[in-house]
C-alpha positions in Angstrom: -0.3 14.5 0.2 -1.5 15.2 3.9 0.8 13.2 5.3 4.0 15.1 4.6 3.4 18.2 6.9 2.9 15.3 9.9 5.9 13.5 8.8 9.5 15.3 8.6 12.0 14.2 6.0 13.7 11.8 4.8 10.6 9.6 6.0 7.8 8.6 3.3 5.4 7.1 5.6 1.1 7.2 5.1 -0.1 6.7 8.7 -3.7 6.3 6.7 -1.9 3.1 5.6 -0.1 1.8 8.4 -0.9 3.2 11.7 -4.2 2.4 13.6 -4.0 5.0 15.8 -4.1 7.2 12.8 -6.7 5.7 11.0 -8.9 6.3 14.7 -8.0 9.7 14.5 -8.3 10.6 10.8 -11.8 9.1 11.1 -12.7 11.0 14.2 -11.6 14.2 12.4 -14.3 13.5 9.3 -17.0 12.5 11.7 -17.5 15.3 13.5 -20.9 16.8 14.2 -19.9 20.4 13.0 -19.2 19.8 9.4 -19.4 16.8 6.5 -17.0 14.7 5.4 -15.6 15.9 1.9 -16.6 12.7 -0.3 -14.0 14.2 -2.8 -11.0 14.8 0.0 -11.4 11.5 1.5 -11.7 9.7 -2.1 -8.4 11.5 -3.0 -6.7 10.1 0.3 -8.0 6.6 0.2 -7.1 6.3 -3.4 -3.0 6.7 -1.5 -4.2 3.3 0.2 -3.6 1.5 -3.4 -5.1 -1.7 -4.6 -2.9 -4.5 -2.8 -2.0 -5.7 1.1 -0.7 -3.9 3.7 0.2 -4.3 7.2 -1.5 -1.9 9.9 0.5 -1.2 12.6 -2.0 -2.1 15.8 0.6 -1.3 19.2 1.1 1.1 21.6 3.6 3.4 20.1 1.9 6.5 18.4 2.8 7.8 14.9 5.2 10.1 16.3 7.1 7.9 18.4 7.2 5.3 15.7 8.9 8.1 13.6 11.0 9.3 16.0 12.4 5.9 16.5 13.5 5.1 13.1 15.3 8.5 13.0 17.1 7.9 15.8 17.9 4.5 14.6 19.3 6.2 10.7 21.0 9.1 12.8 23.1 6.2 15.5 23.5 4.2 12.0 24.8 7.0 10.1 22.1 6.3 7.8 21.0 10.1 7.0 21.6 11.3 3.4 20.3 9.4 0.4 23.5 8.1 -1.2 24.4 6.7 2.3 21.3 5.4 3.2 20.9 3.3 -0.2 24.3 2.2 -0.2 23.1 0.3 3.2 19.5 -0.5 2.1 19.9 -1.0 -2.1 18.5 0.6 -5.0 16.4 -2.6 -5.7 12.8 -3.2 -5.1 14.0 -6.6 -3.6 16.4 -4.5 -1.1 15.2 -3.9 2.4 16.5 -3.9 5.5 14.2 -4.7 8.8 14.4 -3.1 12.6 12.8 -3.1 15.7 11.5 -0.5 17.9 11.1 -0.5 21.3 7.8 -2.2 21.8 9.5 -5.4 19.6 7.8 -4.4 16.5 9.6 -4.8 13.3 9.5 -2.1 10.5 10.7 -2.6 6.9 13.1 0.1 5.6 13.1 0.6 2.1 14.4 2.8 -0.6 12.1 5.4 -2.1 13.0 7.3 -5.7 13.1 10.6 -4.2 15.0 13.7 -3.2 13.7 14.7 0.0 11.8 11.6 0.7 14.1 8.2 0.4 13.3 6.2 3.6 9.9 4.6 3.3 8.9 2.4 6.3 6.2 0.1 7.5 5.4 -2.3 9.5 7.0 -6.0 8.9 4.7 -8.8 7.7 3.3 -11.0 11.0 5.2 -8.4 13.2 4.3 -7.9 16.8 1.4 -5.5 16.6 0.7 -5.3 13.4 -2.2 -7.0 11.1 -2.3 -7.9 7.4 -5.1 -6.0 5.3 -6.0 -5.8 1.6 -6.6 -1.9 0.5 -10.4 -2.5 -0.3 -10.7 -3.9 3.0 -9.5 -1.0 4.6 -11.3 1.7 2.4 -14.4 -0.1 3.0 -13.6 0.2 7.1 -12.6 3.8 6.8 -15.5 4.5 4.1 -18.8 3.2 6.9 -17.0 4.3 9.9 -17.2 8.0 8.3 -20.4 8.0 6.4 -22.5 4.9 8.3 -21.2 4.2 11.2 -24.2 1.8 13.0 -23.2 -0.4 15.5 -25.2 -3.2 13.1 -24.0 -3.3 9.9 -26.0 -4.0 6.9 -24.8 -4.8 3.3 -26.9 -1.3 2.5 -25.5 0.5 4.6 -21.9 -1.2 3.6 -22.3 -0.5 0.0 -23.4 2.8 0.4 -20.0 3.7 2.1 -18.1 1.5 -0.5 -20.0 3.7 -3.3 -18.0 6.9 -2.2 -14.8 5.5 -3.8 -16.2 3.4 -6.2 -15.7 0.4 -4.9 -17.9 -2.9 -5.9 -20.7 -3.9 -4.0 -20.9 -6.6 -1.5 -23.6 -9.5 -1.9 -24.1 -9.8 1.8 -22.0 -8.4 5.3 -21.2 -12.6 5.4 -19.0 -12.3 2.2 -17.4 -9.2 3.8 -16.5 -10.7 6.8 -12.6 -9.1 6.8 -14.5 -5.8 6.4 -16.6 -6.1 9.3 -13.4 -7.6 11.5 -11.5 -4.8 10.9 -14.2 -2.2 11.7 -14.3 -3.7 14.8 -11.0 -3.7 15.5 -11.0 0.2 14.5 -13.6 0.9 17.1 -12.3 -0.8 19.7 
């Protein structure tokens, strides 16, 4: 996934799922003027978005400081290495343990089946900074912010995006009101 050269081990973190500030930039790098956005690249990395909530991480702290933070906080908790770390956190999908970095957010640590990759974070539900998304939502943000991207948005124009992944149409930009909020919110 293109996330794992951007994010070292044991961390399993998509930024495309959970950071804003990524989201801003991994748009900005499919929009620009010199090339056009690979339908079939960015269908392949929205379909790691998945079909259920998630919480977007909306503060100050970039991707690698959020990082950088919950590695220090495994290394001063003598958290590193998988047996140790899931003898803390669980082996159960019910386990997780939450922290806070130094802007007061809260992250979620969970255990992830993996060698290389056990420590999956993101950001806590109603955290400091963060806002609650469903997928769809945020493919449908990502999807006219790439391939649209009008300061008025139409239901045309909407589903047009939407039809690069598949994704239903809308009747009318008053039914996707969430989709609309959040583009905002990307822009600004």
């Amino acid at each position: 996934m293109f996330t794992d050269t951007q994010v070292p081990p044991p961390i399993l973190f998509n930024p495309l799922k959970h950071h804003l500030g990524f989201i801003r930039k991994y748009i900005n790098d499919n929009t620009k003027v010199e090339k056009q956005p690979d339908n079939s690249s960015i269908e392949k990395d929205l379909r790691h978005l998945g079909n259920s909530l998630m919480d977007i991480y909306c503060g100050p702290l970039t991707q690698s400081t959020v990082i950088e933070e919950i590695m220090i906080f495994l290394k001063a908790n003598n958290l590193i290495g998988k047996d140790t770390f899931y003898k803390w956190i669980g082996k159960y999908p019910k386990d997780f343990k939450t922290i806070k970095l130094s802007d007061d957010s809260e992250w979620i640590l969970k255990h992830f089946n993996n060698e290389l990759r056990y420590v999956h974070p993101f950001p806590a539900r109603s955290s400091l900074h963060s806002i609650r998304v469903k997928a769809n939502t945020i493919k449908s943000a990502i999807l006219f912010l790439i391939f649209k991207d009008k300061d008025f948005i139409t239901e045309n124009d909407l589903n047009g995006a939407r039809a690069v992944c598949g994704l239903s149409p809308v009747r009318d930009v008053f039914e996707a009101e969430a989709i609309t909020e959040l583009i905002e919110i990307i822009r600004a």
